[in-house]
Structures are given as structure tokens and as C-alpha cells.
ROTOR-831097 format. One record per residue (C-alpha): y, z, x. Coordinates in nm, 3 decimals. Example, Ala and Ser with C-alpha at 12.3 -4.5 7.8 and 13.67 -1.06 7.14 Angstrom:
ROTOR-831097
<tiba Y="-0.450" Z="0.780" X="1.230"/>
<tiba Y="-0.106" Z="0.714" X="1.367"/>
//
This chain:
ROTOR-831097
<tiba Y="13.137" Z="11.329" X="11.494"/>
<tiba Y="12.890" Z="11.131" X="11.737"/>
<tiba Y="12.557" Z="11.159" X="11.659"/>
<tiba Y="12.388" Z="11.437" X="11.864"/>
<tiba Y="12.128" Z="11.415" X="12.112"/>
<tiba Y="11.787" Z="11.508" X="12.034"/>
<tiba Y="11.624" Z="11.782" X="12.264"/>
<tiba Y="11.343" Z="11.799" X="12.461"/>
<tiba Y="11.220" Z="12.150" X="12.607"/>
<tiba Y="11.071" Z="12.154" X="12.942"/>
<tiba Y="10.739" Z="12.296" X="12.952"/>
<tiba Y="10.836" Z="12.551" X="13.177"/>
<tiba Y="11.121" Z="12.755" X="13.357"/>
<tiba Y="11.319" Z="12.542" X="13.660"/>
<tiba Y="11.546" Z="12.702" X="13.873"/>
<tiba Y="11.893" Z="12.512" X="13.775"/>
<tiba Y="11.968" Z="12.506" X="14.156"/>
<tiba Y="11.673" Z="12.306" X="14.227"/>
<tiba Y="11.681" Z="12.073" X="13.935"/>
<tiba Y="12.097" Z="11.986" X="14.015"/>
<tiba Y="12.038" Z="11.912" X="14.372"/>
<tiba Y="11.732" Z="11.641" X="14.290"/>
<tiba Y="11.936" Z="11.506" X="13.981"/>
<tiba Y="12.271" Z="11.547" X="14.021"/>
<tiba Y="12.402" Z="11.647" X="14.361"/>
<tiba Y="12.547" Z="11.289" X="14.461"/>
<tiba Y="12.628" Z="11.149" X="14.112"/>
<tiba Y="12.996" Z="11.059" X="14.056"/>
<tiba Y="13.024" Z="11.270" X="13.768"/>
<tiba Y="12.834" Z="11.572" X="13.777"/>
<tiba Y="12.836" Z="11.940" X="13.668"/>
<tiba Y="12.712" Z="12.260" X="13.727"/>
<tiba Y="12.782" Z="12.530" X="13.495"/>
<tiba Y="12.623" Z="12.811" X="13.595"/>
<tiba Y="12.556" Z="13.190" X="13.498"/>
<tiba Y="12.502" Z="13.305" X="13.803"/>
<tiba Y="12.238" Z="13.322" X="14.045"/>
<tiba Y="11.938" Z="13.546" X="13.905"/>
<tiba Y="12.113" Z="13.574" X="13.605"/>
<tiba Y="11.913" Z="13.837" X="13.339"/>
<tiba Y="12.113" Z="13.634" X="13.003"/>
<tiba Y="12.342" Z="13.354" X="12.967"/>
<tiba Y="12.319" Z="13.007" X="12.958"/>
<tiba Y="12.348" Z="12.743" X="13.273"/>
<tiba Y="12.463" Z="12.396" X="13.184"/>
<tiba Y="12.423" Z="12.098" X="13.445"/>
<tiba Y="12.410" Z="11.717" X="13.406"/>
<tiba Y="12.639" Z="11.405" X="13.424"/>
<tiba Y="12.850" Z="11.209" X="13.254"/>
<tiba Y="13.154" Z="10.882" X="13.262"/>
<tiba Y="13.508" Z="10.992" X="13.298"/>
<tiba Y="13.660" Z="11.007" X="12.938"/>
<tiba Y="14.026" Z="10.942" X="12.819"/>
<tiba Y="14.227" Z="11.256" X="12.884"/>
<tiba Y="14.299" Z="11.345" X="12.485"/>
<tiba Y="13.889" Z="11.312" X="12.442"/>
<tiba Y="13.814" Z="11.665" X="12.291"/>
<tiba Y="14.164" Z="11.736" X="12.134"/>
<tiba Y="14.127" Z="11.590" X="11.796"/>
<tiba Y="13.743" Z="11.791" X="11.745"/>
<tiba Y="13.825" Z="12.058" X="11.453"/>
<tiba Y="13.709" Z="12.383" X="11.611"/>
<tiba Y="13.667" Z="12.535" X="11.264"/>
<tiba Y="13.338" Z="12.444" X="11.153"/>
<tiba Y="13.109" Z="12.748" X="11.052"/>
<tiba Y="12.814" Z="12.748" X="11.387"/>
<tiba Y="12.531" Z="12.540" X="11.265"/>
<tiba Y="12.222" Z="12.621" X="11.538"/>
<tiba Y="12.021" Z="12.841" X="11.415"/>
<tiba Y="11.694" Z="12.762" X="11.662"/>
<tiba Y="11.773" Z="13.001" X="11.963"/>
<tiba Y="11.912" Z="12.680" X="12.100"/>
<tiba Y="12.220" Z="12.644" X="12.366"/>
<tiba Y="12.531" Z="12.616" X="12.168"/>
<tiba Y="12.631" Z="12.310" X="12.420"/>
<tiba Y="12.434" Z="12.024" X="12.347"/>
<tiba Y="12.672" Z="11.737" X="12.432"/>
<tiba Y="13.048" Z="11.657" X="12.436"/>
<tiba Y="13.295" Z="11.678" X="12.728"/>
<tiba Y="13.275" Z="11.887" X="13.070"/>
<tiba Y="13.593" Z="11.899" X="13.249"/>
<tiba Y="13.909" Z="12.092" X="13.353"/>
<tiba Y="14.336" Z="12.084" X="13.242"/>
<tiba Y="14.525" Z="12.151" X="13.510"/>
<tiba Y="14.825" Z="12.433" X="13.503"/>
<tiba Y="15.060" Z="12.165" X="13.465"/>
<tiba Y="14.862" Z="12.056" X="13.165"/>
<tiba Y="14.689" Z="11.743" X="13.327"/>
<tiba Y="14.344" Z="11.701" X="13.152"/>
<tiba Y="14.009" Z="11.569" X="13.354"/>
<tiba Y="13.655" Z="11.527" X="13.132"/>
<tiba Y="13.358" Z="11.401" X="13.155"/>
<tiba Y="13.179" Z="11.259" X="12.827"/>
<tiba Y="12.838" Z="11.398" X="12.901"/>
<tiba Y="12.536" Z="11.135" X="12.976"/>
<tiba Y="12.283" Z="11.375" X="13.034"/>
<tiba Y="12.243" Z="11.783" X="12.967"/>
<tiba Y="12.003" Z="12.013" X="13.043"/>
<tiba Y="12.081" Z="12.408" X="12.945"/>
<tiba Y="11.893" Z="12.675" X="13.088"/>
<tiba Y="11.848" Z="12.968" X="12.837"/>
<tiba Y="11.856" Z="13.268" X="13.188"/>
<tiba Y="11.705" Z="13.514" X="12.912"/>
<tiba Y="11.350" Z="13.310" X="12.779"/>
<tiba Y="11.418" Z="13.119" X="13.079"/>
<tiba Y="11.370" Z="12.811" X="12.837"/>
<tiba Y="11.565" Z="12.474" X="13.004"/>
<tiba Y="11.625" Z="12.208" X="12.731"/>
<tiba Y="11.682" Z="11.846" X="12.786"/>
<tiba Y="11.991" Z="11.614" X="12.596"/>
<tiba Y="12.018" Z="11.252" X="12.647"/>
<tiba Y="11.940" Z="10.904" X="12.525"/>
<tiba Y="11.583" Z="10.959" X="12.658"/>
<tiba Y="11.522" Z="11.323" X="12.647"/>
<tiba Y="11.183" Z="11.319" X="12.725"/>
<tiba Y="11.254" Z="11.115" X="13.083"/>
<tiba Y="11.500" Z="11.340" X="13.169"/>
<tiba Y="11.237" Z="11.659" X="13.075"/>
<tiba Y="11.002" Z="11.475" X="13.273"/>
<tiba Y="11.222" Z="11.423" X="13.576"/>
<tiba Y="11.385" Z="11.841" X="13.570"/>
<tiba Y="11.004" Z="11.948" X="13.532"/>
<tiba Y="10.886" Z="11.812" X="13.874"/>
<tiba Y="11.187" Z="11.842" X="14.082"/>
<tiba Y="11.082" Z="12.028" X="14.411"/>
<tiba Y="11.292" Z="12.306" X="14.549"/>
<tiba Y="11.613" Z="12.268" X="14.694"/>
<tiba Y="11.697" Z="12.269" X="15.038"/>
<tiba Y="11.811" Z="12.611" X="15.198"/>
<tiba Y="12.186" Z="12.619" X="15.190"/>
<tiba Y="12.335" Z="12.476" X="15.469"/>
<tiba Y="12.488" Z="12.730" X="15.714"/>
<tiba Y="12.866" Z="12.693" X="15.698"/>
<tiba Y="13.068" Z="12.541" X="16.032"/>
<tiba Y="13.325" Z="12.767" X="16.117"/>
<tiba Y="13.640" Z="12.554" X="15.978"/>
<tiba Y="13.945" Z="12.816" X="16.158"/>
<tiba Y="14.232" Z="13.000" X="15.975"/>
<tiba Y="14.354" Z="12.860" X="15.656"/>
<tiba Y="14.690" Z="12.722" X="15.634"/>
<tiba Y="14.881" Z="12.913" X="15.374"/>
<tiba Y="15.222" Z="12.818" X="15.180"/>
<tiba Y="15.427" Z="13.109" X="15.194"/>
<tiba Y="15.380" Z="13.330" X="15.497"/>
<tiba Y="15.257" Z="13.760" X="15.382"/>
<tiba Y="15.664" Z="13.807" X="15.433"/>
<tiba Y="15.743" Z="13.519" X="15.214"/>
<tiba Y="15.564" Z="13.664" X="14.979"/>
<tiba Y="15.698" Z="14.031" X="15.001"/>
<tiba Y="16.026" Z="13.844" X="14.950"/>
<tiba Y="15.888" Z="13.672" X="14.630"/>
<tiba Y="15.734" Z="13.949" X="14.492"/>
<tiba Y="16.114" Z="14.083" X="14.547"/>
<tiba Y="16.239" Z="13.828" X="14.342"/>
<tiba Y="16.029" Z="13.868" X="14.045"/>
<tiba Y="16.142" Z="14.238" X="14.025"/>
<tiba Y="16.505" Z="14.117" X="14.037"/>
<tiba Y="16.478" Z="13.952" X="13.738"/>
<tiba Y="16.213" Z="14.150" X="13.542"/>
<tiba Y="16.473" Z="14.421" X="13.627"/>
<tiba Y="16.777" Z="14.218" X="13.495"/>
<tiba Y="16.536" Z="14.149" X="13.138"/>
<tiba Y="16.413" Z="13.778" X="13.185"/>
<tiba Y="16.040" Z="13.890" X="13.254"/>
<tiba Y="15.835" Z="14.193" X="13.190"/>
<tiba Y="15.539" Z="14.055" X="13.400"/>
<tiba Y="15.507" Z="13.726" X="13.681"/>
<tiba Y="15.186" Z="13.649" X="13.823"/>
<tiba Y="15.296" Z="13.504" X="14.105"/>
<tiba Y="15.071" Z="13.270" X="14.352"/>
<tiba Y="15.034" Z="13.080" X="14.672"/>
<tiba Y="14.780" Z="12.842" X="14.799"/>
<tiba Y="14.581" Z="12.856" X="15.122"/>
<tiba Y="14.450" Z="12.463" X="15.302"/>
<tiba Y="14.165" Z="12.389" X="15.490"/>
<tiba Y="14.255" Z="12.026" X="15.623"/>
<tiba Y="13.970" Z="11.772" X="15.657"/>
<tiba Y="13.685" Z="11.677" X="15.450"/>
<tiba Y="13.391" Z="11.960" X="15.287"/>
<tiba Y="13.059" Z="11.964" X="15.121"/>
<tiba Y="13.149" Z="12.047" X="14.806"/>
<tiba Y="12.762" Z="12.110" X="14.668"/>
<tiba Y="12.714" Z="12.307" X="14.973"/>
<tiba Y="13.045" Z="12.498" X="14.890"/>
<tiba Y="12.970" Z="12.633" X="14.553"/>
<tiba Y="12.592" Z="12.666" X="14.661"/>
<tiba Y="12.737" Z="12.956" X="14.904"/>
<tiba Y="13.020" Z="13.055" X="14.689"/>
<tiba Y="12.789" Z="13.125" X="14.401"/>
<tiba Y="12.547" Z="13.336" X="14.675"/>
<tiba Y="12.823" Z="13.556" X="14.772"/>
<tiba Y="13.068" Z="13.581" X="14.499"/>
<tiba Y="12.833" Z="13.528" X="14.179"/>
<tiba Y="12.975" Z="13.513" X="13.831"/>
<tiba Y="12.884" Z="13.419" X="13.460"/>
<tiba Y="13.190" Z="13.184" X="13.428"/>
<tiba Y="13.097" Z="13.007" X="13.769"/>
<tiba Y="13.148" Z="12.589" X="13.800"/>
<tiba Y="13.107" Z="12.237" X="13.952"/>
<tiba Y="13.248" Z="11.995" X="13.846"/>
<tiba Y="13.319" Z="11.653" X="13.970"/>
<tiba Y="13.541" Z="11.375" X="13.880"/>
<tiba Y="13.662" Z="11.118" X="14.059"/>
<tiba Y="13.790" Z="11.228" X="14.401"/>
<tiba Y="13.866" Z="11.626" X="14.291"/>
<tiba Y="13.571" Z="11.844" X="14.289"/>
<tiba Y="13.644" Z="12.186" X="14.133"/>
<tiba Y="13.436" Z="12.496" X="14.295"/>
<tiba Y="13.446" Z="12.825" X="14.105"/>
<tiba Y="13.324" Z="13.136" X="14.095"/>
<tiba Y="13.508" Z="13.218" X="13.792"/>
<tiba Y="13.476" Z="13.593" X="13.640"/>
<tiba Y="13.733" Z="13.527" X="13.349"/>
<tiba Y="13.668" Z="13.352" X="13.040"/>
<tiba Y="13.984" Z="13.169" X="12.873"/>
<tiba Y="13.853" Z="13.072" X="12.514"/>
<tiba Y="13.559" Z="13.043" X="12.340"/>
<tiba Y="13.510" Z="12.908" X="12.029"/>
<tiba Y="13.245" Z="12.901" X="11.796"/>
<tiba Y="13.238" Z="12.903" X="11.399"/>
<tiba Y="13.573" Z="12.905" X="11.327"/>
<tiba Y="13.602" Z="13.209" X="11.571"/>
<tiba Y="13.789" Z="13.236" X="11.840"/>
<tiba Y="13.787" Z="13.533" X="12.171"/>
<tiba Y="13.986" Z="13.509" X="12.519"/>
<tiba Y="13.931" Z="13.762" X="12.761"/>
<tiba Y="14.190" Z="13.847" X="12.946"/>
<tiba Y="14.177" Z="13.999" X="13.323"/>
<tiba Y="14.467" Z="14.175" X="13.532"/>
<tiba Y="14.376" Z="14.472" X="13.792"/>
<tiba Y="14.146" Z="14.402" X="14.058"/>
<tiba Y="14.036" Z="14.660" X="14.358"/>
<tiba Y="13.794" Z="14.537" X="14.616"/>
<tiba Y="13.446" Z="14.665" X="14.654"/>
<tiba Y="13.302" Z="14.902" X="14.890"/>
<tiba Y="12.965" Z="14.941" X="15.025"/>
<tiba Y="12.914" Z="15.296" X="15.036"/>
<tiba Y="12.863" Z="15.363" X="14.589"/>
<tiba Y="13.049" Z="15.668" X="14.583"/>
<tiba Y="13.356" Z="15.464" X="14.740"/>
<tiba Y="13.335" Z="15.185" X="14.550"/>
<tiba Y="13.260" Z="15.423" X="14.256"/>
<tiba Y="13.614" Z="15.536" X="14.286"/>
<tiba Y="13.788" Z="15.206" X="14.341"/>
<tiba Y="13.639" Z="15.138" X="14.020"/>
<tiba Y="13.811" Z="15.438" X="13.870"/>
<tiba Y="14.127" Z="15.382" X="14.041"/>
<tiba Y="14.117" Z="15.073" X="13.843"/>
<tiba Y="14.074" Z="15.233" X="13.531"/>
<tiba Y="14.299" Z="15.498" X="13.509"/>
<tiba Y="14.599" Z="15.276" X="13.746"/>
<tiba Y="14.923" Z="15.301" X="13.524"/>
<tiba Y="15.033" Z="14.989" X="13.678"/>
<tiba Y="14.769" Z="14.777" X="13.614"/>
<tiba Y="14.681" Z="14.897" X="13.249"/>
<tiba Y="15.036" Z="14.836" X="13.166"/>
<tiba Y="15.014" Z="14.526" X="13.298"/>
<tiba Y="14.684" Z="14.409" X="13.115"/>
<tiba Y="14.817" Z="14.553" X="12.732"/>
<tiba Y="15.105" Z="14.323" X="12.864"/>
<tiba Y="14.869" Z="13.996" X="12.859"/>
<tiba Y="14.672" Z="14.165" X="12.589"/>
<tiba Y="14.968" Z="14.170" X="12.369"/>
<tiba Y="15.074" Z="13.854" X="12.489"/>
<tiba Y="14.739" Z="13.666" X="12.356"/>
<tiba Y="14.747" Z="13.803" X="12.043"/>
<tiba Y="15.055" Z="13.625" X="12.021"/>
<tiba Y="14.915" Z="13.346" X="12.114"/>
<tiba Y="14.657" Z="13.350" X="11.896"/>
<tiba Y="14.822" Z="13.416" X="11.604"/>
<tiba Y="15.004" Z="13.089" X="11.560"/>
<tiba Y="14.654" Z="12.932" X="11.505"/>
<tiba Y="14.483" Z="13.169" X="11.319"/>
<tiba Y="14.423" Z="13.291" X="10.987"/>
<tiba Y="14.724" Z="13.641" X="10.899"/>
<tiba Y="14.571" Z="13.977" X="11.040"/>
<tiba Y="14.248" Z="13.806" X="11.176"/>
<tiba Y="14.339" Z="13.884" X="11.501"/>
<tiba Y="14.281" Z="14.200" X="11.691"/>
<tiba Y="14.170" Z="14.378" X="12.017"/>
<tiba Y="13.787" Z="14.391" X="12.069"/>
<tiba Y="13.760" Z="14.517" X="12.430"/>
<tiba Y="14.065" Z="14.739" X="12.616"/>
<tiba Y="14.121" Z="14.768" X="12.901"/>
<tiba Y="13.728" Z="14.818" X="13.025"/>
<tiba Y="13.627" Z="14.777" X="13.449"/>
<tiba Y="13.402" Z="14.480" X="13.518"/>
<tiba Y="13.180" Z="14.444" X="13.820"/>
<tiba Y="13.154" Z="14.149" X="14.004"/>
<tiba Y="12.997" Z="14.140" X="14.408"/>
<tiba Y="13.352" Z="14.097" X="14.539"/>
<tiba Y="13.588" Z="14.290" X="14.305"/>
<tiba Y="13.575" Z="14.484" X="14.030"/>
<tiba Y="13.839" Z="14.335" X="13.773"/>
<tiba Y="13.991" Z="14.538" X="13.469"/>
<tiba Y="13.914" Z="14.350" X="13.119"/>
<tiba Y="13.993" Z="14.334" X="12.770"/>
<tiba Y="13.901" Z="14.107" X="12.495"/>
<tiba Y="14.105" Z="13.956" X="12.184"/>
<tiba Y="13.953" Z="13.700" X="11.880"/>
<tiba Y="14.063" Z="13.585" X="11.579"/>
<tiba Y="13.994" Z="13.324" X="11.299"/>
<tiba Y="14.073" Z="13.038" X="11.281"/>
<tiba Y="14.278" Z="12.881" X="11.011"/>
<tiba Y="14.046" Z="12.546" X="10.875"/>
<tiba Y="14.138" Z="12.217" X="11.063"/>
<tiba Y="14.272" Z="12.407" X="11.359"/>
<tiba Y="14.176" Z="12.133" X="11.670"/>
<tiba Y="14.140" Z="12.209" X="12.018"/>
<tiba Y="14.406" Z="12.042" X="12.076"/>
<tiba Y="14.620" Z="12.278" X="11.900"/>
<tiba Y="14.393" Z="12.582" X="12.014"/>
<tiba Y="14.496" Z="12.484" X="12.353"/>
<tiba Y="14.876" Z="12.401" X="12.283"/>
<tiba Y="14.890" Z="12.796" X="12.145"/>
<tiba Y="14.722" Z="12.936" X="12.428"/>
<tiba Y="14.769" Z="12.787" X="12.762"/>
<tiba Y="14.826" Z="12.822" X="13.021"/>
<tiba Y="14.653" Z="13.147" X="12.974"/>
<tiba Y="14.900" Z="13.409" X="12.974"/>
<tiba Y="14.696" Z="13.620" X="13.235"/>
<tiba Y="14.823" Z="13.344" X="13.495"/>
<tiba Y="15.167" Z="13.331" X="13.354"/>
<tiba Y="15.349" Z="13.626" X="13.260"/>
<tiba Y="15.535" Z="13.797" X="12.992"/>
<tiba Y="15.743" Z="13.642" X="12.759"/>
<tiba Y="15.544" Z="13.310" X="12.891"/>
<tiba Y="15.843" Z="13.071" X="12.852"/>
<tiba Y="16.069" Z="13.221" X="13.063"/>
<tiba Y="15.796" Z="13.336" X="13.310"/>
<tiba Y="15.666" Z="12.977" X="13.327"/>
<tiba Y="16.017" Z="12.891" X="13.414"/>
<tiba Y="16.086" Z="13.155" X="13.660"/>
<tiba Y="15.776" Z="13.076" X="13.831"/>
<tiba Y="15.846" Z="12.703" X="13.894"/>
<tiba Y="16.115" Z="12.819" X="14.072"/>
<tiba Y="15.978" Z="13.058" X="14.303"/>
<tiba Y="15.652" Z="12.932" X="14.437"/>
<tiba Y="15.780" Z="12.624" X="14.607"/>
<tiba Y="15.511" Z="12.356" X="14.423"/>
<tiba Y="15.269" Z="12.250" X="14.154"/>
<tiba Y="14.959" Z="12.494" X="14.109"/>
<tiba Y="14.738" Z="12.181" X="14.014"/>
<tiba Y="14.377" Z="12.284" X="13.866"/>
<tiba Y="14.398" Z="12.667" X="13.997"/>
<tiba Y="14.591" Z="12.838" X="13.693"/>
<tiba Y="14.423" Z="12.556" X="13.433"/>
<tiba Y="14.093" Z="12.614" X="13.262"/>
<tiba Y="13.734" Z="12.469" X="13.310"/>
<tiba Y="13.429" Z="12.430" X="13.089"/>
<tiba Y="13.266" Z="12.218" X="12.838"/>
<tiba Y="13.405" Z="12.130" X="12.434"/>
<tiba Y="13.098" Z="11.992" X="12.213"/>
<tiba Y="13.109" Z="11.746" X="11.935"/>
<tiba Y="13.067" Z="12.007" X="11.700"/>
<tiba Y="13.433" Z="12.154" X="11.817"/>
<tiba Y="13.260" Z="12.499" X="11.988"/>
<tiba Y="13.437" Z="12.536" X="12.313"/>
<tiba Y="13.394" Z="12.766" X="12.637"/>
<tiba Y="13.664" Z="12.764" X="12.863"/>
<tiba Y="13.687" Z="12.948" X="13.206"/>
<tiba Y="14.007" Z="13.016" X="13.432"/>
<tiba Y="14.021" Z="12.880" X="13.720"/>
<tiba Y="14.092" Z="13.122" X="13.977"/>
<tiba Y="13.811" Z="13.261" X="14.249"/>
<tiba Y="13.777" Z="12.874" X="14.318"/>
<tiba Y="13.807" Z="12.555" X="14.591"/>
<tiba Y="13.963" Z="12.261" X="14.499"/>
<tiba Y="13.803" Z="11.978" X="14.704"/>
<tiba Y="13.968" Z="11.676" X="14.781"/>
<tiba Y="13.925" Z="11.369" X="15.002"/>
<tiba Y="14.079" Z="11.488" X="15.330"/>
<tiba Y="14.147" Z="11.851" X="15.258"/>
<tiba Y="14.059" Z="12.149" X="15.043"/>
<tiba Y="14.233" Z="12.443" X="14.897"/>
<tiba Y="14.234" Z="12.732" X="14.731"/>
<tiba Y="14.523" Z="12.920" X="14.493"/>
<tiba Y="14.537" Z="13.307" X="14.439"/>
<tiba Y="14.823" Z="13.549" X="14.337"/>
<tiba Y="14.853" Z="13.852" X="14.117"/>
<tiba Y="15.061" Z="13.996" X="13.808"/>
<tiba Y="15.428" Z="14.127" X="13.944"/>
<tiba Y="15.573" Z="14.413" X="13.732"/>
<tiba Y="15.895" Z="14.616" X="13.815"/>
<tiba Y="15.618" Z="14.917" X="13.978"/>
<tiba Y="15.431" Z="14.686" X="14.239"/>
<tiba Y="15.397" Z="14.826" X="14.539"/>
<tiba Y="15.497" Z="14.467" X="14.803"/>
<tiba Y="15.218" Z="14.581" X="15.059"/>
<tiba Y="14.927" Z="14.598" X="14.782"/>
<tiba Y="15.044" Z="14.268" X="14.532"/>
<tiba Y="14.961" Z="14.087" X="14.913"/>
<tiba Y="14.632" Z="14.296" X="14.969"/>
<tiba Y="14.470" Z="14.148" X="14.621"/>
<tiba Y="14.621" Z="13.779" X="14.691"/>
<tiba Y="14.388" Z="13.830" X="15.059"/>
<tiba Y="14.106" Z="13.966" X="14.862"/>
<tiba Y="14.086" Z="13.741" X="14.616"/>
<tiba Y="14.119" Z="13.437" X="14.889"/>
<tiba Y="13.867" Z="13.578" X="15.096"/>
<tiba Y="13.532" Z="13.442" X="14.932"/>
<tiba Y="13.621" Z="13.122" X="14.878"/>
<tiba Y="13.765" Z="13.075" X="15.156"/>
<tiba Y="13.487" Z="13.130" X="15.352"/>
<tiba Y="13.223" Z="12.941" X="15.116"/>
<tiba Y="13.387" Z="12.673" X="15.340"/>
<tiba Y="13.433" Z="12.825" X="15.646"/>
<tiba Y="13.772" Z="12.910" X="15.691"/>
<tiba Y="13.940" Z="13.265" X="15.686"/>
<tiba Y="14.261" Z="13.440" X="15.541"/>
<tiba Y="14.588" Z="13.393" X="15.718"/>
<tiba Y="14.673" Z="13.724" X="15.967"/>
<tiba Y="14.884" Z="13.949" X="15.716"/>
<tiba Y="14.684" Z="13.846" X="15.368"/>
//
């Protein structure tokens, strides 16, 4: 295992939006990890790093018993960086880390010189105010809202005829030309905030997310997933949005469809950890987030010594809460509906340490920022009792905030 950094703690509380746009805003490899804007608990995680070899983190045994016992950040150097739906891996080996404790709004410094770097986060000044977004016109969309009705018939033809008992099927929506990506997430995080939010660049691709769901984490030999499936927008009058919220809950649809993916991960799960670890620690509770409220559940297990991320990761993704049930044949059936690659939306996002702790996010709620255009993925789960007109409701919902982080709306129809 490389030797780990030594920290540094600042001498007092930065906000991490002020320290990443001094530091790291135009770096080549940069990320933002980030628990949300005002966030009571949870840990931010920004810095830089060099573009690693796509295996980096694989071989790390994610087994070994959790070893910080100082009140610490359980991130304190490895890889940042994303693996695309496909399965097409991006990191980052990290240069430089600082991790903002959001609770005893504590920041601590990692790097070669920890104390610079300490130094340097400690007298940044305050960042700009965001930039107001240019209007950027209507999206460009793949499929068409009566494509999609005509999708969403397919799936039911053949979770009808057995092959499937769940498709989460998806689309894509393009803004042509090029986008601020830092100003992006700045108002994506403002609007839309989340615990499992991102930035992270490599290369040319710049992944933006507001992420609510959290894939994998690992720690001590332990490992949870979190599955999401049922969304319902929110309202602003609270007795209205009080009751979306328990439409959610007590929707037949949409709890059969998350005990679906619940009993799917477990599954998963199960083929890398230790006989009868592995059980249910959340069902099937609402979630709050300033855009949606999502319906969760939670599933962990232990894992059998020597386990790797790399075989975490060959169990589990993609994560079945963007595939479908059985996931083979969904996988399959998907290809050969949605008419092209889903790229980074669908994959996961997040940081593995050289101690072989992980935390993984999904991304969906999130941009994908290229060179000459930027775009953003959405869908929903398909079972035999969706109604056509609400599967294409939630894709437009869940389009809608990122969307406009760069200035562009939803298609007429979504």
C-alpha cells in the first residue's frame, strides 16, 4: 500500500466552495466532492490529482478492518474518478486532498507538503458569486415523449412474455456547444443539493452531479448500497408536497419495484460476501431532496477476506437500480431499445483510498460536459403496471435541474 499522506488541519473552518475555486477551479484534474451546500454532517472532499491507469484501484483488498480512529475523514488519498455504464473506468491518483469534516467544520490538508497546502486553503478569499446562467434554448433529446411511450411499450411486452420483471429504461437530452462546467455544478449544487453531489474532471469529460444515491461504500470489511426507485416531484405548498411524499410511500408500483432492486442487490452482494452476512437495513423509507423526494432502502454485508474492488465492482455493477431485474437479460434488452451507449450516466462516481475503503455514487441527477456539447441522461424503472403518461413525467422531472444548471430546458412533452 503507498505510504499515506500526513495531515495538516487548518486552523479554522473554509467554506469548500471558496477554497476549490482559488485552488482548483482550472486545474486539469480536479475534484469536488461535496455534501452539499450548508451541509449540518458529512464530509466534502476536493483537490487534484494525474490521470491514473484505468485498473488503478481494482487490485486494493477492501477487507481490511477501518484503522482511523482520530475523528479523521476516512478519505485521505487514493483515486477520484468515475466507470462508465459500459464499464469504461476514468481516475485520478490524488496529488492533493483537503476534507472538510461539515459537522466540527474541521478541513484537513493531504499532500507531499501538507502544511503549504493548509497554508494556501486557510487564506483563500471568497469565491465569486455564481455566474448567472445564459439562456442556452430547448435541449435536444434522443427519443421524442412518443418514442418513449412506445419504449416503455416494449419493455412491458417482454416483461409480460417473462424475460424481465423490471427495465429502467433511459434517454439522453444535448445542449450543443461549449459550458462552464465549475459554473454548472456551482448552480446545480444551489438548486438541486445533495450529499452524494460531484466534480470531477479528467481530461476533456467533466462529470457534474447532484447525485442523491449512493452505489457502495466500503469500509472495514463492510459493505452497504443504497438503492433508489420511486420518485414524485416536490411541491411548494407543505401539505401538497406532504402528500406526494406519501403517495410515494404507500405507491404499490413503486415499492414493488424497489424490493425488486432490493432483492436484486442482495444478490449481488452475496457472491462477494461472507454466507448470511447480508441483509436489508433500510426498506423502502421516503428521502427528501429540494427537487424530488426519492423512495430508499439500504442493503450491507461482509465481506469475505481478500475480496478487491475489483471484484466488489464485477458483483455489483452496473448498479441494478439502473438496470433491471434479472440484470443479464435486462442489460441485454436494454441495449436494444434505447438506440446508444449511456456513457458515464448509469456508471458510478467517487473516490477508492489506499486503504481499500470506497464511496461510490450513481450517476444520475448529472451533466456530462464535453468539448463542444453537453448532456444529460435520465429514465425510470418499467414494470408491467406503469402508467406510459407518468414513466415520461419522472424522466422530465428528473431532467429538469440539470438541465437548467446550464441553461437549457426540457423538450415540449417531457
Amino acid at each position: 500500500m503507498p505510504r499515506p499522506f500526513s495531515p495538516v488541519v487548518l486552523p479554522r473552518w473554509r467554506d469548500p466552495d471558496d477554497v476549490f475555486a482559488a485552488l482548483f477551479a482550472t486545474a486539469p484534474g480536479a475534484f469536488w466532492l461535496d455534501a452539499g451546500v450548508g451541509a449540518p454532517s458529512g464530509w466534502s472532499y476536493l483537490g487534484t490529482g494525474t490521470p491514473a491507469a484505468p485498473d488503478a484501484p481494482m487490485a486494493m483488498d477492501a477487507t481490511p478492518p477501518a484503522f482511523h480512529h482520530d475523528g479523521g475523514p476516512a478519505f485521505r488519498g487514493g483515486w477520484v474518478g468515475w466507470v462508465s455504464y459500459e464499464g469504461e473506468p476514468a481516475w485520478l491518483r490524488v496529488d492533493a486532498l483537503l476534507a472538510f469534516d461539515h459537522a466540527s467544520r474541521r478541513v484537513w490538508a493531504f499532500s507531499a507538503d501538507a502544511a503549504a497546502l493548509a497554508d494556501a486553503a486557510t487564506a483563500v478569499p471568497d469565491a465569486p458569486p455564481v455566474p448567472e446562467v445564459r439562456p442556452g434554448g430547448v435541449a435536444s433529446a434522443r427519443h421524442t415523449p412518443e418514442e418513449y411511450v412506445e419504449l416503455i411499450g416494449a419493455c412491458r411486452a417482454r416483461i409480460a412474455a417473462g424475460d424481465a420483471y423490471q427495465l429502467c429504461l433511459t434517454t439522453r437530452f444535448t445542449v450543443p456547444g461549449a459550458v462552464d462546467a465549475v459554473a454548472a455544478f456551482r448552480r446545480l449544487r444551489r438548486s438541486a443539493a445533495s450529499h452524494h453531489a460531484g466534480f470531477v474532471r479528467i481530461g476533456d469529460t467533466t462529470l457534474v452531479s447532484a447525485s442523491p444515491e449512493r452505489f457502495l461504500e466500503v469500509r472495514g470489511g463492510r459493505v452497504h448500497t443504497h438503492p433508489i426507485k420511486g420518485t414524485r416531484p416536490r411541491h411548494p405548498d407543505p401539505l401538497r408536497d406532504a402528500a406526494l411524499a406519501d403517495d410515494l410511500r404507500t405507491d404499490a408500483k413503486e415499492r414493488a419495484e424497489n424490493v425488486m432492486i432490493v432483492d436484486l442487490m442482495r444478490n449481488d452482494l452475496s457472491r462477494v460476501c461472507v454466507p448470511s452476512s447480508v441483509g436489508v437495513d433500510r426498506l423502502l423509507e421516503v428521502e427528501t431532496y429540494p427537487t424530488v423526494h426519492q423512495l430508499v432502502s439500504e442493503v450491507s454485508g461482509t465481506l469475505r477476506p481478500g475480496t478487491t474492488i475489483g471484484q466488489l465492482l464485477d458483483a455489483a455493477f452496473p448498479a441494478g437500480s439502473m438496470t433491471g431485474a434479472p440484470k443479464a437479460s435486462a442489460m441485454e434488452i436494454l441495449a436494444g431499445l434505447e438506440g446508444g451507449p449511456r456513457g458515464v450516466y448509469s456508471g458510478a462516481f467517487g473516490w477508492v483510498g489506499d486503504d481499500g475503503s470506497a464511496d461510490l455514487a450513481m450517476v444520475i441527477r448529472s451533466i456530462v460536459v464535453e468539448p463542444d456539447a453537453t448532456w444529460v441522461g435520465a429514465g425510470g424503472g418499467i414494470t408491467w403496471r406503469s402508467v406510459a403518461a407518468s414513466e415520461v413525467a419522472e424522466v422530465g422531472i428528473k431532467a429538469r435541474a440539470p438541465l437548467a444548471a446550464v441553461g437549457a430546458l426540457v423538450p415540449p412533452g417531457w
